[in-house]
MDTraj code that builds the backbone (N, CA, C; nanometers):
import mdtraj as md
import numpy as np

residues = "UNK UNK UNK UNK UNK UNK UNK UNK UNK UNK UNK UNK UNK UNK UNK UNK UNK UNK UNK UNK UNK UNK UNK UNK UNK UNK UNK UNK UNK UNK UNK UNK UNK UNK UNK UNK UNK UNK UNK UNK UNK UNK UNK UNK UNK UNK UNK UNK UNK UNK UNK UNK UNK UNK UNK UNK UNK UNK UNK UNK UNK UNK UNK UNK UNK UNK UNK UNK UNK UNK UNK UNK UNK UNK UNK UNK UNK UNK UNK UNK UNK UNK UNK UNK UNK UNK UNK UNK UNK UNK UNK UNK UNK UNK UNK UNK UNK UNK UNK UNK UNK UNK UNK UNK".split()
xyz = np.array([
    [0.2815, -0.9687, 1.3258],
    [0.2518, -0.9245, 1.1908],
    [0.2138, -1.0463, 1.1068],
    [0.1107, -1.0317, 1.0260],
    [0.0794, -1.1136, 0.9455],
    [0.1803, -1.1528, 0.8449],
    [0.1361, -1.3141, 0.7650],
    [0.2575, -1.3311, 0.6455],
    [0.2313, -1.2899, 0.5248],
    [0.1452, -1.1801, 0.4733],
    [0.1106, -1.1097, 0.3703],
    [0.2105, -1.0069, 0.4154],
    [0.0878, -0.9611, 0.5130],
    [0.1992, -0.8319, 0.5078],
    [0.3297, -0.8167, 0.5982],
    [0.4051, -0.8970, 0.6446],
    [0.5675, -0.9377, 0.6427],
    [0.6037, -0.9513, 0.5051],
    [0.5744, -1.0418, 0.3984],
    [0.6063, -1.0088, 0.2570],
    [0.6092, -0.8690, 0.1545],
    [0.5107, -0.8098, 0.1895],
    [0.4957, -0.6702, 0.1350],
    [0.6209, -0.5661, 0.1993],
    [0.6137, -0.5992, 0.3413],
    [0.7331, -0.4969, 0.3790],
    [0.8767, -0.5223, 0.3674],
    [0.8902, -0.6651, 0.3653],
    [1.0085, -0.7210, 0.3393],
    [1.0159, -0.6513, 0.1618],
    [0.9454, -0.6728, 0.1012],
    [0.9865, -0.6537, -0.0719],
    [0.9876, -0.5481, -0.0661],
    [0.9266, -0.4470, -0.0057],
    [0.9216, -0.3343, -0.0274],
    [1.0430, -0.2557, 0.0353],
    [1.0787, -0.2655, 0.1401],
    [1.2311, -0.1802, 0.1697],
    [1.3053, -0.2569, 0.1506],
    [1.3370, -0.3890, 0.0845],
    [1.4726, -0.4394, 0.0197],
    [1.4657, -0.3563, -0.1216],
    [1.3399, -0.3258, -0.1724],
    [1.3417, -0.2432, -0.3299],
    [1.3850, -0.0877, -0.3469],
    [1.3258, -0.0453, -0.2303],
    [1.3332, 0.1187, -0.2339],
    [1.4341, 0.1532, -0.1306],
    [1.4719, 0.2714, -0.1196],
    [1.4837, 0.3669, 0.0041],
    [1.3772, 0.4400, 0.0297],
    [1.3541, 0.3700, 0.1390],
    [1.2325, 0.4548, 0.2485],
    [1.2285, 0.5243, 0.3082],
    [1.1820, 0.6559, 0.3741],
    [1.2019, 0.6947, 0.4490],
    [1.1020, 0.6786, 0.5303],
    [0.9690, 0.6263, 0.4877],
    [0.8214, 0.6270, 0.5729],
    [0.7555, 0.4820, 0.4928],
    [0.7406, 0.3411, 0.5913],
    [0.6613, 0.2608, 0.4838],
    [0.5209, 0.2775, 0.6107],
    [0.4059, 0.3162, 0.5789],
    [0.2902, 0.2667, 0.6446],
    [0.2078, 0.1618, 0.5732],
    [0.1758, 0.0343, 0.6719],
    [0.0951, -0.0575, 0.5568],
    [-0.0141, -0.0962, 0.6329],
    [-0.1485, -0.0591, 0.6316],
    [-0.2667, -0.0774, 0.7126],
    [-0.3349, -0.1789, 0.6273],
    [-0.3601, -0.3101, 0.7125],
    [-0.4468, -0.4130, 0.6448],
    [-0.5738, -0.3583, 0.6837],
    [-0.6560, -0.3251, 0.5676],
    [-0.8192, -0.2623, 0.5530],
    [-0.8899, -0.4132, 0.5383],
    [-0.8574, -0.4960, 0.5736],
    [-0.9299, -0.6155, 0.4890],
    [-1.0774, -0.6458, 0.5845],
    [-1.0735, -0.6157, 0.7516],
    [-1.1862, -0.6047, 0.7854],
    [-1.2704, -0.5134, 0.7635],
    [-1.2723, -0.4096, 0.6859],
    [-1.3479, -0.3253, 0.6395],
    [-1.4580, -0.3602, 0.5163],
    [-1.4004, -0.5127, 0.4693],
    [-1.4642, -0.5304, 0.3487],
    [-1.5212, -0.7009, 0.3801],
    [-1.6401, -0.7307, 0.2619],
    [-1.6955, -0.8443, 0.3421],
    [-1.5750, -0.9726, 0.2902],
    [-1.6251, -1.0692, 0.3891],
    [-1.5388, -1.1612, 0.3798],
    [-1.4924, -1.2189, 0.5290],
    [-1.4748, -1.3425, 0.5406],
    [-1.4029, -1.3910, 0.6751],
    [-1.3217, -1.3538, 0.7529],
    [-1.3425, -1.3245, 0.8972],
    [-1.2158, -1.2878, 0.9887],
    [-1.0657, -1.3372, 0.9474],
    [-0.9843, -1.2429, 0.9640],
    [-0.8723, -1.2973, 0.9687],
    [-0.7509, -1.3010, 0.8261],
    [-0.8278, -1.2558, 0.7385],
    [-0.7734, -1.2277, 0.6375],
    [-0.6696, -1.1247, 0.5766],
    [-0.5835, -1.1389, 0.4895],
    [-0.4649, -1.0482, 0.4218],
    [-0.5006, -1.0409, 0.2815],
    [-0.6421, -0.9271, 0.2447],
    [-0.6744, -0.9484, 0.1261],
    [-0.6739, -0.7494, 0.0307],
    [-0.6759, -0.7165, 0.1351],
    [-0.7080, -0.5309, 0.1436],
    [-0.6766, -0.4234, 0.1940],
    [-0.5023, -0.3890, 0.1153],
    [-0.4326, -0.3265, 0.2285],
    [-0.4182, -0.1753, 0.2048],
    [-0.3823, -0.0497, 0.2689],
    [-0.3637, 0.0816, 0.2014],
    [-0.1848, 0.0905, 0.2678],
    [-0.1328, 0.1404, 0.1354],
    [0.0070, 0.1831, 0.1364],
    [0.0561, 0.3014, 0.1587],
    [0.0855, 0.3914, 0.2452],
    [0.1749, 0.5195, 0.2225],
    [0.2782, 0.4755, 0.2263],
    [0.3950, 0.5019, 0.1360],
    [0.5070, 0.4941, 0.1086],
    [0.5848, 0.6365, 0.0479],
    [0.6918, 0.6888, 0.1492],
    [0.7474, 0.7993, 0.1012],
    [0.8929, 0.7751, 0.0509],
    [0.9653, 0.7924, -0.0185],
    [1.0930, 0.7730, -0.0853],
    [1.1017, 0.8511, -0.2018],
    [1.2431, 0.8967, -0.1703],
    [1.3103, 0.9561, -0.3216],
    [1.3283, 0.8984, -0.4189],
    [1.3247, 0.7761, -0.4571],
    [1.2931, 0.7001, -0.5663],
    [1.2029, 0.7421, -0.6327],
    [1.0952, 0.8006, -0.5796],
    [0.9759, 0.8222, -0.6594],
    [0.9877, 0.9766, -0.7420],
    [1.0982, 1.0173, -0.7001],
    [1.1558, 1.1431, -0.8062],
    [1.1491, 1.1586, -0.9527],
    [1.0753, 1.2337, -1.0011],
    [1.0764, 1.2266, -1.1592],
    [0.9571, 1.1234, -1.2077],
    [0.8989, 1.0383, -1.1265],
    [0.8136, 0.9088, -1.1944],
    [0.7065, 0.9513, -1.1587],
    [0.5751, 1.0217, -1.3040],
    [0.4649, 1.0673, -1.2494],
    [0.3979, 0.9576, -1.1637],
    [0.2875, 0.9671, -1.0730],
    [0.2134, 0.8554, -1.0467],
    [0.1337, 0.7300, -1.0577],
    [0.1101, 0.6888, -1.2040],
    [0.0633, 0.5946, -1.2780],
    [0.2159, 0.5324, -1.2898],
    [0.2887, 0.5581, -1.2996],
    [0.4851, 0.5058, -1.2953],
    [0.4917, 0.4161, -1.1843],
    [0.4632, 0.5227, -1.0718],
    [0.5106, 0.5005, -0.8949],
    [0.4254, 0.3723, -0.9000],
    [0.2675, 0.3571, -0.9313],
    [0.1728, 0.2606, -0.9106],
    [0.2632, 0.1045, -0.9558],
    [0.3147, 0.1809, -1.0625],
    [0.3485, 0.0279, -1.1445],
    [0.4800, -0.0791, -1.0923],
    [0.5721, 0.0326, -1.0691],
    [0.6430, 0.0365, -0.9499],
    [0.6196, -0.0567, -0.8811],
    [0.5359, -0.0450, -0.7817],
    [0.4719, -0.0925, -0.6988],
    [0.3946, -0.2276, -0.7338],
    [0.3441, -0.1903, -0.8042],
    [0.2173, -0.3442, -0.8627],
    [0.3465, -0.4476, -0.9123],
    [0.4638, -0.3796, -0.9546],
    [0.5197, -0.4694, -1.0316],
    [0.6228, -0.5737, -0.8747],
    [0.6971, -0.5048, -0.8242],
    [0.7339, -0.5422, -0.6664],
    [0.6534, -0.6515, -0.6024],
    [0.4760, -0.6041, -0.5987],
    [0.3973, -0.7209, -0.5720],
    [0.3074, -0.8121, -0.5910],
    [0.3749, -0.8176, -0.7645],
    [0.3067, -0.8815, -0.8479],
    [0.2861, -1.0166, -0.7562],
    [0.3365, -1.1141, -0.7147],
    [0.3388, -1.2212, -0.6385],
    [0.1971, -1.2092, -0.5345],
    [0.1852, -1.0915, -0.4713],
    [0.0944, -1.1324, -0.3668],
    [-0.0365, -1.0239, -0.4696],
    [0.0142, -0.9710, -0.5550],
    [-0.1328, -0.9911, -0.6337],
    [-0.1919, -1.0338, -0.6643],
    [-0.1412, -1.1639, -0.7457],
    [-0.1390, -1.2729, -0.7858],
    [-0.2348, -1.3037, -0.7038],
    [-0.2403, -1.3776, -0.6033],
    [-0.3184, -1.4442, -0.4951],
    [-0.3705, -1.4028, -0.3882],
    [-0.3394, -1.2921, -0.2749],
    [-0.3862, -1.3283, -0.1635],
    [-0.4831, -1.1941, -0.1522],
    [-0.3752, -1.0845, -0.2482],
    [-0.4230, -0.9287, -0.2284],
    [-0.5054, -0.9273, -0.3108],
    [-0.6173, -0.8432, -0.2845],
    [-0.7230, -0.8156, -0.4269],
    [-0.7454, -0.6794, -0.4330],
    [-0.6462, -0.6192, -0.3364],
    [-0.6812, -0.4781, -0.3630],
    [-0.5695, -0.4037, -0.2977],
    [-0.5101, -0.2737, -0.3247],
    [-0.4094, -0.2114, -0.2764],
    [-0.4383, -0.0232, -0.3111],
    [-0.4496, 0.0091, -0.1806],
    [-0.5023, 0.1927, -0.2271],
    [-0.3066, 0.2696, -0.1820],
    [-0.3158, 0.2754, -0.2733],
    [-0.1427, 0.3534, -0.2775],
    [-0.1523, 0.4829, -0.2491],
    [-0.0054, 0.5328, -0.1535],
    [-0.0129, 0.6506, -0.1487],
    [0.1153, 0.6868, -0.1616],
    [0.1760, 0.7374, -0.2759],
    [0.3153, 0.7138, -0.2814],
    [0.4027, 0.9029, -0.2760],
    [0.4654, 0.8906, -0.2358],
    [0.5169, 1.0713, -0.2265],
    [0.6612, 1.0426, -0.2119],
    [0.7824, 1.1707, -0.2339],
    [0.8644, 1.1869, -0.2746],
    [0.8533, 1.2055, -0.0357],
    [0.9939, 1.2537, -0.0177],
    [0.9824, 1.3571, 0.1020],
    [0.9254, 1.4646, 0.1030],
    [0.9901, 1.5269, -0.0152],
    [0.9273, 1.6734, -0.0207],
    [0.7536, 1.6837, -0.0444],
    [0.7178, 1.5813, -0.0978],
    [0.5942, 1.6152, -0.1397],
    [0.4676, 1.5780, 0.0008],
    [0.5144, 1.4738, 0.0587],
    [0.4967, 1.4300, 0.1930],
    [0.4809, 1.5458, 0.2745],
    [0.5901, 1.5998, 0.2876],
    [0.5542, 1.7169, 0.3466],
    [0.5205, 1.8362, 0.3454],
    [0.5005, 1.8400, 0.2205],
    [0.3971, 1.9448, 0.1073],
    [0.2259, 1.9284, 0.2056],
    [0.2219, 1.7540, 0.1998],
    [0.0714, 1.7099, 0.2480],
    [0.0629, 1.7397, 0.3803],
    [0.1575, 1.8349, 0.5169],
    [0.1505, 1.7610, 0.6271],
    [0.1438, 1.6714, 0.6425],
    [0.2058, 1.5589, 0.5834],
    [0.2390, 1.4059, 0.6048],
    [0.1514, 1.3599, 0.6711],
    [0.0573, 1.4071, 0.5731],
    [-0.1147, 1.3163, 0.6415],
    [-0.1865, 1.2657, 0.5089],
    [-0.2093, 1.1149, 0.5462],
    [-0.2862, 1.0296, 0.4127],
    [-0.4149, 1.0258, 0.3985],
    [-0.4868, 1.0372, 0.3279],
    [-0.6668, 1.0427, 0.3055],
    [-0.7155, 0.9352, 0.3760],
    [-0.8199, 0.9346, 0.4376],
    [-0.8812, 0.8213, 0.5289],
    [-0.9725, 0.7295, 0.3752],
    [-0.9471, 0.5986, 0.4277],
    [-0.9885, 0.5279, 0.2988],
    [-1.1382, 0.5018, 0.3011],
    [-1.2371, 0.5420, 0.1919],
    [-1.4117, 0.5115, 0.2317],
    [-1.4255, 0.3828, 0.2279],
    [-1.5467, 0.4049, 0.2954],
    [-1.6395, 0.2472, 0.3156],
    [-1.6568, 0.1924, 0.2361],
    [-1.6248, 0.0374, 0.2532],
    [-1.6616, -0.0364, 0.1306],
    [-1.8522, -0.0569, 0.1631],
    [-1.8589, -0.0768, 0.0240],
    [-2.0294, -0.1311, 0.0449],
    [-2.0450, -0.2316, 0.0285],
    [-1.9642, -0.3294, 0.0634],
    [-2.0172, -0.4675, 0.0285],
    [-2.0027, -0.5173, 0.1588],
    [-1.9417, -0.4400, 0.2626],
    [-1.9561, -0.4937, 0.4324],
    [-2.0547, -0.5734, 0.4807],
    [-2.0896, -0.6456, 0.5107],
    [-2.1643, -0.7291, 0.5880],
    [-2.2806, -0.7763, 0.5089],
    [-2.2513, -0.7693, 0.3314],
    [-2.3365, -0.8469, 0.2737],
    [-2.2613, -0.9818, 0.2559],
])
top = md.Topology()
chain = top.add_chain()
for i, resn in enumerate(residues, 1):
    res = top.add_residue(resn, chain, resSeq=i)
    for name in ("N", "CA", "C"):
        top.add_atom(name, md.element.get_by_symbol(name[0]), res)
traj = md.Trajectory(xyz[None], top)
């Protein structure tokens, strides 16, 4: 595992109760050099997120990784759900679109 995202998961289930963290680095999807921790998508399910509409949950979140916002991340597609609501979705996350700046 990379040391971005070892940091993200480390902050992230020392903060919450989890019951589901998925963290997919998208960063080769977008242009820029092999090898990078710059573009990641989050599903994260926890009861924490009870009661906190979603612009809340985001902040939540942004605020947890303010640090690797700061610098390394330049982008983060969140997907945040309660249990129940998780499985409201069939605990299935939207496939993330193409960036267009790939291979310019």
């Amino acid at each position: 595992m990379a040391k971005v995202e070892e940091a993200i998961r480390s902050k992230l289930t020392q903060a919450l109760n989890l019951q589901l963290i998925q963290i997919e680095n998208e960063s080769d999807q977008h242009s820029g050099p092999p090898g990078r921790e710059s573009h990641f998508k989050l599903t994260l399910v926890s009861d924490d997120f009870n009661g906190l509409l979603p612009v809340k949950r985001h902040q939540k979140i942004y605020g947890l990784l303010a640090e690797e916002m700061a610098g390394p991340v330049h982008a983060l597609a969140l997907h945040l759900h309660t249990l129940k609501e998780w499985q409201a979705k069939g605990e299935q996350r939207p496939d993330s679109p193409n960036c267009l700046g790939v291979g310019s």
